[in-house]
C-alpha positions in Angstrom: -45.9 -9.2 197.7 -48.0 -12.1 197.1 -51.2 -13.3 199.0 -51.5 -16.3 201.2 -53.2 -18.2 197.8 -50.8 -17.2 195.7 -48.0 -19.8 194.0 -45.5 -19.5 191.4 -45.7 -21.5 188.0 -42.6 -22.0 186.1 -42.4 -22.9 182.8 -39.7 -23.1 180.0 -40.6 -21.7 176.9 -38.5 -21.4 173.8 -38.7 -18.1 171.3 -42.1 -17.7 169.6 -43.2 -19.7 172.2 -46.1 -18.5 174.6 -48.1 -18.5 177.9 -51.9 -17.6 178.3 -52.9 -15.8 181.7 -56.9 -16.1 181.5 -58.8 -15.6 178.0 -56.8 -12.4 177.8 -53.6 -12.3 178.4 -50.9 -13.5 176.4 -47.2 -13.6 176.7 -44.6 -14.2 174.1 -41.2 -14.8 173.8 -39.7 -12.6 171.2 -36.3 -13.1 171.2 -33.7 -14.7 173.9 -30.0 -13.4 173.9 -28.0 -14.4 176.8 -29.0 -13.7 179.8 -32.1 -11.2 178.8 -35.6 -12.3 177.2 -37.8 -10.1 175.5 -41.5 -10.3 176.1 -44.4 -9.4 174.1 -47.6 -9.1 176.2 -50.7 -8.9 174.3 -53.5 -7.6 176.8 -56.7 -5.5 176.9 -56.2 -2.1 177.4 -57.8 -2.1 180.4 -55.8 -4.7 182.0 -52.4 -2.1 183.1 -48.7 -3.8 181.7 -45.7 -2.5 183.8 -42.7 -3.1 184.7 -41.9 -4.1 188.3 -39.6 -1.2 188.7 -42.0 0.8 187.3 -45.5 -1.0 189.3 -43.4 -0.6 192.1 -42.8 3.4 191.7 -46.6 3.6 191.3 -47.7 2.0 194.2 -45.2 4.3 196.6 -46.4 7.3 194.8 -50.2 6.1 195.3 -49.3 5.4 198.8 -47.9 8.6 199.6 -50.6 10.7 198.0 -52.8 8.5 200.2 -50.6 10.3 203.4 -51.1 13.5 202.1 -54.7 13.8 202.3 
């Protein structure tokens, strides 16, 4: 999932709070209630936002197109 380079940050952040990936990406914490977070992500569109479920549903739909042809 993640390259040889890669490591994982992890930070606490309280509501309204945020995190800066790069110049360009920002991540807020909107609202905490229980066990769920929600997440604003402020980003350019041409930077995609998904999901993993969803990345992940991508990824095996580009690799099987890739089979196909």
């Amino acid at each position: 999932m993640f390259g040889k380079e890669s490591k994982m940050l992890v930070l606490t952040r309280q509501k309204d709070e945020s995190i800066m990936i790069g110049d360009e990406v920002e991540i807020i914490i909107v609202n905490v209630r229980g066990d769920k977070v929600r997440l604003g992500i402020i980003a350019p569109g041409s930077i995609p936002v998904h999901r993993r479920e969803t990345y992940d549903k991508i990824q095996r739909e580009r690799a099987k197109a890739g089979d196909q042809n």
